[in-house]
C-alpha positions in Angstrom: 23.3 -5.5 -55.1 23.6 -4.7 -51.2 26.7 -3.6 -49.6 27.2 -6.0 -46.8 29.0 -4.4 -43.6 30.5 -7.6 -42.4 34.5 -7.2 -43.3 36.0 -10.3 -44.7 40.0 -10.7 -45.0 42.0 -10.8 -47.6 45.1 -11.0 -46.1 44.7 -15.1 -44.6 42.1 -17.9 -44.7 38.7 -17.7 -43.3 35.4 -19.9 -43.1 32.7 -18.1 -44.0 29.5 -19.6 -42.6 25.5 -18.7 -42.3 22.5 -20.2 -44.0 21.1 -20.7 -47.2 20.7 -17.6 -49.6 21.8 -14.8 -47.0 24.3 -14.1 -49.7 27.3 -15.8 -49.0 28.6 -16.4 -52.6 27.6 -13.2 -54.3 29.8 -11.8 -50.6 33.1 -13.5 -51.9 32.3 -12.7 -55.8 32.2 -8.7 -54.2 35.4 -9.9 -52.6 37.2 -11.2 -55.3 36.3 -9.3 -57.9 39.8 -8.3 -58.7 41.2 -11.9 -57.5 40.3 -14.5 -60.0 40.1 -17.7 -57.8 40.1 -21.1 -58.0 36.2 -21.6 -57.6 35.0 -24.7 -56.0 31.3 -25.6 -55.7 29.9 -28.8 -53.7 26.6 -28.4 -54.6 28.0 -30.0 -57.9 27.0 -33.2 -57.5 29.5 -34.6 -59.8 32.4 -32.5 -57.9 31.1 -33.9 -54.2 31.5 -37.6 -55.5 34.7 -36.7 -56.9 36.2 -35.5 -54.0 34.4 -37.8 -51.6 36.0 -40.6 -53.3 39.4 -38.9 -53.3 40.2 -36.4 -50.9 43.1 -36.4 -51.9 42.4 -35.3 -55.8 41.8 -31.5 -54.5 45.8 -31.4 -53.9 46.7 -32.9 -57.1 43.8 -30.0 -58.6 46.3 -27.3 -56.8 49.2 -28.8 -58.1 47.8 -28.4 -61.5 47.4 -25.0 -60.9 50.7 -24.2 -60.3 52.5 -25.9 -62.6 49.7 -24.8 -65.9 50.2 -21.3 -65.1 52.9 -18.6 -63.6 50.0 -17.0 -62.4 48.9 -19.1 -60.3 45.2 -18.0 -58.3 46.1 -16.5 -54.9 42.7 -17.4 -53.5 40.7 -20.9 -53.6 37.1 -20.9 -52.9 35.6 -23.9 -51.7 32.0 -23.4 -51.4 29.8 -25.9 -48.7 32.8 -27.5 -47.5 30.8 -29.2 -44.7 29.5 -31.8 -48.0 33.3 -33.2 -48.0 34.8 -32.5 -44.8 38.3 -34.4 -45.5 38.8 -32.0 -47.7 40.0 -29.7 -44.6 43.1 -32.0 -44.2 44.0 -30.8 -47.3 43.9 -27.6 -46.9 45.5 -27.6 -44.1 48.6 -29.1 -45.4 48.5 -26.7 -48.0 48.0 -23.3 -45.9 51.5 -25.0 -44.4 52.2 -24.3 -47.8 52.2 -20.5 -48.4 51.0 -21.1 -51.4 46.8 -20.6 -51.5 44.6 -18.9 -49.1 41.5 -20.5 -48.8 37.8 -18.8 -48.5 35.4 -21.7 -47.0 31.7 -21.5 -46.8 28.9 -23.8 -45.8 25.4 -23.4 -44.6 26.2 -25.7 -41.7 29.0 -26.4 -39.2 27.2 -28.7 -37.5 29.0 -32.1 -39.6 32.6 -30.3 -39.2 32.2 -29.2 -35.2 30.6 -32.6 -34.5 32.1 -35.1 -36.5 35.6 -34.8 -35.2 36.8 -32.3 -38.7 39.9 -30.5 -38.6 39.2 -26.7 -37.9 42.3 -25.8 -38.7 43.5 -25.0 -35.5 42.9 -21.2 -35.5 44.5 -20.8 -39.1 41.2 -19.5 -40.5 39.6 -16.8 -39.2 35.7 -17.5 -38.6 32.7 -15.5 -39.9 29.3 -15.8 -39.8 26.6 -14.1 -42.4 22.8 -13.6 -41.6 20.0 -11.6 -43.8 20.9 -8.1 -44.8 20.6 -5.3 -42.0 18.9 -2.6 -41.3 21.9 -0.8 -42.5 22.7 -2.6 -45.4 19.4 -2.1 -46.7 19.5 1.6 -46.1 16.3 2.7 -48.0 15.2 -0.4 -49.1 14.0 -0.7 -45.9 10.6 -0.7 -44.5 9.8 -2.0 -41.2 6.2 -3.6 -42.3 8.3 -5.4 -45.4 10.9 -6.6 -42.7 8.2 -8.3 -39.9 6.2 -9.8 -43.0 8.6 -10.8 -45.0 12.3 -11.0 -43.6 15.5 -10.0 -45.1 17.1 -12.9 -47.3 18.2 -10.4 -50.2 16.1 -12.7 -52.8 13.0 -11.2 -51.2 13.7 -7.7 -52.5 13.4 -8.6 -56.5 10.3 -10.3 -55.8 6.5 -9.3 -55.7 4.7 -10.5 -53.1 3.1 -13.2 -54.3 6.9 -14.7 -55.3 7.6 -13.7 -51.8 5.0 -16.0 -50.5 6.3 -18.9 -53.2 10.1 -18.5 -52.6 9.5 -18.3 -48.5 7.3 -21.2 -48.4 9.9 -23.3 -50.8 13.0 -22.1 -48.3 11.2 -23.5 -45.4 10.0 -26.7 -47.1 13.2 -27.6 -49.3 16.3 -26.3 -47.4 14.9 -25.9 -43.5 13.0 -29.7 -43.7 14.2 -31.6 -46.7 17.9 -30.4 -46.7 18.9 -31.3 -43.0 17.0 -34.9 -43.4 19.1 -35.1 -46.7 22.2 -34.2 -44.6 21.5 -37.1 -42.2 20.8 -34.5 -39.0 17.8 -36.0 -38.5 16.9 -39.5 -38.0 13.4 -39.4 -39.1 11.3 -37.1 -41.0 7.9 -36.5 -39.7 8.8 -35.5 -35.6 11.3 -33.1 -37.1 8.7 -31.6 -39.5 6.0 -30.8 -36.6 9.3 -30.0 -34.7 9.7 -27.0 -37.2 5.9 -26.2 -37.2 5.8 -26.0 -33.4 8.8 -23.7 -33.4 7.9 -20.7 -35.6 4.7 -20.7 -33.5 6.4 -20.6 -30.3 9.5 -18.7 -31.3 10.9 -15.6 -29.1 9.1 -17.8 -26.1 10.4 -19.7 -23.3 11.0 -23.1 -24.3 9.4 -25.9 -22.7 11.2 -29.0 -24.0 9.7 -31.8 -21.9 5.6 -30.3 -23.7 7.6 -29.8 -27.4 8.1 -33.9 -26.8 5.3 -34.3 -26.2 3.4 -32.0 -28.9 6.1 -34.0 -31.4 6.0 -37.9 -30.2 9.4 -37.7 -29.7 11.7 -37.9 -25.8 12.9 -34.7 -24.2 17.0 -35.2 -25.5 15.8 -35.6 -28.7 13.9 -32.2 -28.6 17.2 -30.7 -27.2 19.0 -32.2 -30.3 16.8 -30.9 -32.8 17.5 -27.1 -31.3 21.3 -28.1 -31.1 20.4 -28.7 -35.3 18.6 -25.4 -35.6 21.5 -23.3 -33.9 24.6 -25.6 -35.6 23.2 -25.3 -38.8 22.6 -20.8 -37.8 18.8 -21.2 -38.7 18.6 -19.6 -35.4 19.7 -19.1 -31.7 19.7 -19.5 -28.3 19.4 -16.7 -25.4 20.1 -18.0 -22.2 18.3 -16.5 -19.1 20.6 -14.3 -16.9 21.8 -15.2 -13.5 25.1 -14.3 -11.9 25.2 -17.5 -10.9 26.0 -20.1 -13.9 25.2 -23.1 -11.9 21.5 -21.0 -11.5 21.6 -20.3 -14.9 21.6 -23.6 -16.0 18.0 -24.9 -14.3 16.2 -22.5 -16.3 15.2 -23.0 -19.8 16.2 -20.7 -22.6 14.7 -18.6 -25.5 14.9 -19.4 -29.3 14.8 -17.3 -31.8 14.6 -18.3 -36.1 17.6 -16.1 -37.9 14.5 -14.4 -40.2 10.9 -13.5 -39.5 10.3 -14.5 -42.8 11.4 -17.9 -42.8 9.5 -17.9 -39.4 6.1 -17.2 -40.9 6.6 -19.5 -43.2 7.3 -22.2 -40.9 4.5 -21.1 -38.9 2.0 -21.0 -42.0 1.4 -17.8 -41.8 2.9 -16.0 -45.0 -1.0 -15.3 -46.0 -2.6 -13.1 -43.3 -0.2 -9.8 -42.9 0.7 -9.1 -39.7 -1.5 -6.0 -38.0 -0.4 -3.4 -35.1 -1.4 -3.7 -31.4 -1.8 -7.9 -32.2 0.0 -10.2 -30.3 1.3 -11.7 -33.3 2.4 -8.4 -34.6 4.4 -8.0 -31.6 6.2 -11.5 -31.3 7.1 -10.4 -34.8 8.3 -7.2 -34.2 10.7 -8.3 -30.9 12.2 -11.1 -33.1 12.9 -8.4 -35.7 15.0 -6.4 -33.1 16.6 -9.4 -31.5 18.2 -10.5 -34.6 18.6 -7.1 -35.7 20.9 -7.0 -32.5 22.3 -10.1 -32.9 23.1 -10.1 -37.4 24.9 -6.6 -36.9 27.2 -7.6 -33.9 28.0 -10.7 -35.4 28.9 -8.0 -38.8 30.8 -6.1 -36.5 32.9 -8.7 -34.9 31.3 -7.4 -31.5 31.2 -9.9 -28.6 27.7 -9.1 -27.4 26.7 -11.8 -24.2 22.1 -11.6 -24.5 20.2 -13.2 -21.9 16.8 -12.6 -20.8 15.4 -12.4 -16.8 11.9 -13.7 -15.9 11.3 -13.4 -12.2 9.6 -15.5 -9.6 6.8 -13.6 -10.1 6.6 -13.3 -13.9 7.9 -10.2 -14.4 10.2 -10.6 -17.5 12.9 -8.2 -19.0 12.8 -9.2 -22.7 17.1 -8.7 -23.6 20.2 -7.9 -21.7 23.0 -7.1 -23.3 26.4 -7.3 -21.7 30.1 -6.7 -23.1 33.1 -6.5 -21.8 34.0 -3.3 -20.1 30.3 -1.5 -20.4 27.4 -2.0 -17.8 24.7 -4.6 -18.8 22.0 -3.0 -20.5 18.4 -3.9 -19.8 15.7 -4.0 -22.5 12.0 -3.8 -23.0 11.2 -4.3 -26.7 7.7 -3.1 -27.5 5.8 -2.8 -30.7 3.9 0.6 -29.6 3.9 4.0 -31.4 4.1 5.5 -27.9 5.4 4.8 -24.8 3.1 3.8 -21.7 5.0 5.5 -19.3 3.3 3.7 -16.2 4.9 0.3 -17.8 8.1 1.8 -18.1 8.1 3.1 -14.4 7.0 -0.4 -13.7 10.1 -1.8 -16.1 12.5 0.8 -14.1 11.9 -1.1 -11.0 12.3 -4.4 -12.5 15.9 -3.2 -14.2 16.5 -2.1 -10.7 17.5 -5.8 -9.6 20.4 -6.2 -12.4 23.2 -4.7 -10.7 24.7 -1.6 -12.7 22.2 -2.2 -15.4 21.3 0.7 -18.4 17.3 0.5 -18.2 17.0 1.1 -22.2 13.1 0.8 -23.7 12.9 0.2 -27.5 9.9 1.1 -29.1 8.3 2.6 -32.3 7.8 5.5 -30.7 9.4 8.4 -32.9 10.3 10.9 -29.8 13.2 10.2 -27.5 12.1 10.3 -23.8 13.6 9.6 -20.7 11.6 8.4 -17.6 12.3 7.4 -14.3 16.1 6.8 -15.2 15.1 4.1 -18.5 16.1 6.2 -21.7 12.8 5.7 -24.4 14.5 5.3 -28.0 13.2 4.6 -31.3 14.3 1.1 -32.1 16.6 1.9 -34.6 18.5 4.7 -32.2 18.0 1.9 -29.5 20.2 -0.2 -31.5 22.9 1.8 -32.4 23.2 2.7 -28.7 24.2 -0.8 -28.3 26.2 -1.3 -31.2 28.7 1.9 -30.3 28.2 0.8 -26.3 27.0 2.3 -23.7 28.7 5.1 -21.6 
């Protein structure tokens, strides 16, 4: 059992969102262990037809609740709500109620946001859950474990060759399977070398007219399938930076997969272990930090803005990270056990052109350094840096 940082309420409804086995049930069962609620589960096939037919049958459930019992549950847990989203009308009218608060999860948002559902009009707070943290491993974790093999808690009460079974069955039933059988997708193959083609590029640029291409499929649709991956939180989007939004818009953006794990797996590459000063070793090892960055804001309810910069003349800063009322701060995320201090001087220059900007270089370097005005942090002092905010 891992002690999650991210704070859920327990004081008014919430959706609880993030993908497959990151831990959101075992999260509310921590939750409510003192609660006894009214526990809900889609992925009951007989329960989803039920309340697909009749919508309406979860009220009449509640209304047995009351009436069987003074003691009526406080809390009612509906778990992948997404599977029957009229079920939200419901709810609503009964948070107008006062009677129930309602924890709701699901493993996609993509069927409620797109499909017209009721949100519930800010009456539920909104949460997101990744793979456990740096943090929330505490000395669980090793850094080798984490590039290889990722961070979905399953992994840690499994040997390796289970690690290579369960990550290779994640990406092949939920990642492929599960968003055809949720009707995402209109066809199965494109979306399948879609995934493939993915993992290999992920942390890069994206190129969506060659991904076409590469899949047999037209640019929108490419742009569709990311909107899938990001909806459904199997990963994100960094946008490049530009004071100038309308600028910002005719370049293309980064994607990164919510676990290195999972990537690998996707990628095909759970076999061959990753090996310092390799170029896959340090794709591996910048998507560990990104998401490191991006799993505990979203745990610590911190509005972090990341972007990247490429220049005309392909100079690139890898992350900048801006928040309100702090300076943006500029990052170069390297792999190394020491720094190269002529590419940092070089990196110093580059920061140079983002007004205001922190230089900050992340590394696996033990030593704190500063050179040329960029602070030289260990990755893990890097990100805490940014996670208490800069001066």
């Amino acid at each position: 059992m891992f002690n999650r940082t991210l704070k859920l309420p327990l004081s008014r409804s919430f959706f609880l969102f993030g993908p497959r086995g990151v831990g959101k049930s075992t999260l509310l069962k921590v939750l409510f262990q003192n609660e006894s609620p009214l526990w809900l589960d889609l992925l009951n096939p007989d329960l989803e037809r039920q309340f697909s037919r009749s919508p309406s049958g979860l009220g009449l459930l509640l209304e047995r609740e009351i009436t069987k019992s003074r003691t009526k549950p406080h809390w009612v847990v509906i778990d992948e709500v997404q599977k029957v989203p009229e079920l939200l009308n419901v709810v609503q009218a009964w948070m107008s109620k006062k009677q129930f608060h309602f924890a709701l999860t699901g493993s996609s948002a993509r069927k409620l946001k797109r499909g017209g559902a009721n949100l519930l009009a800010g009456r539920a707070s909104w949460f997101e859950l990744f793979g456990l943290s740096t943090v929330e491993l505490g000395d669980r974790f090793e850094i080798e474990d984490s590039l290889n093999w990722g961070s979905l808690p399953e992994i840690f009460s499994l040997n390796e060759m289970d690690r290579i079974r369960y990550l290779k069955a994640y990406a092949q039933v939920y990642l492929k399977e599960e968003i055809l059988a949720e009707q995402l997708v209109r066809k199965a193959q494109p979306f399948r070398e879609f995934l493939t083609l993915a993992a290999l590029q992920n942390a890069q640029i994206i190129n969506f007219s060659k991904f076409g291409r590469d899949c047999g499929v037209d640019t929108t649709t490419v742009q569709n399938y990311f909107e899938i991956l990001c909806d459904t939180l199997v990963g994100f989007l960094i946008q490049p930076y530009h004071r100038s939004i309308r600028k910002r818009q005719r370049t293309n953006p980064k994607f990164y997969f919510f676990d290195t794990g999972v990537t690998r797996a996707l990628a095909g590459s759970l076999e061959s272990k990753l090996t310092p000063q390799t170029t896959a070793y340090g794709k591996m090892f910048e998507q560990f930090v990104v998401t490191e960055i991006y799993r505990r804001a979203k745990s610590l309810e911190k509005d972090l803005k990341l972007s990247y910069l490429t220049t005309k003349d392909q100079g690139e800063i890898d992350l900048i990270v801006e928040q309100t009322s702090h300076p943006p701060v500029a990052i170069e995320i390297k792999s190394s056990r020491s720094v190269d201090e002529v590419a940092v001087r070089r990196f110093s220059r580059l920061a140079s052109d983002i007004p205001k900007a922190i230089p900050l270089w992340i590394s696996q370097d033990p030593t704190p350094k500063r050179i040329q005005g960029v602070e030289c942090l260990p990755w893990n002092r890097g990100i805490e840096f940014l996670m208490q905010g800069p001066p």
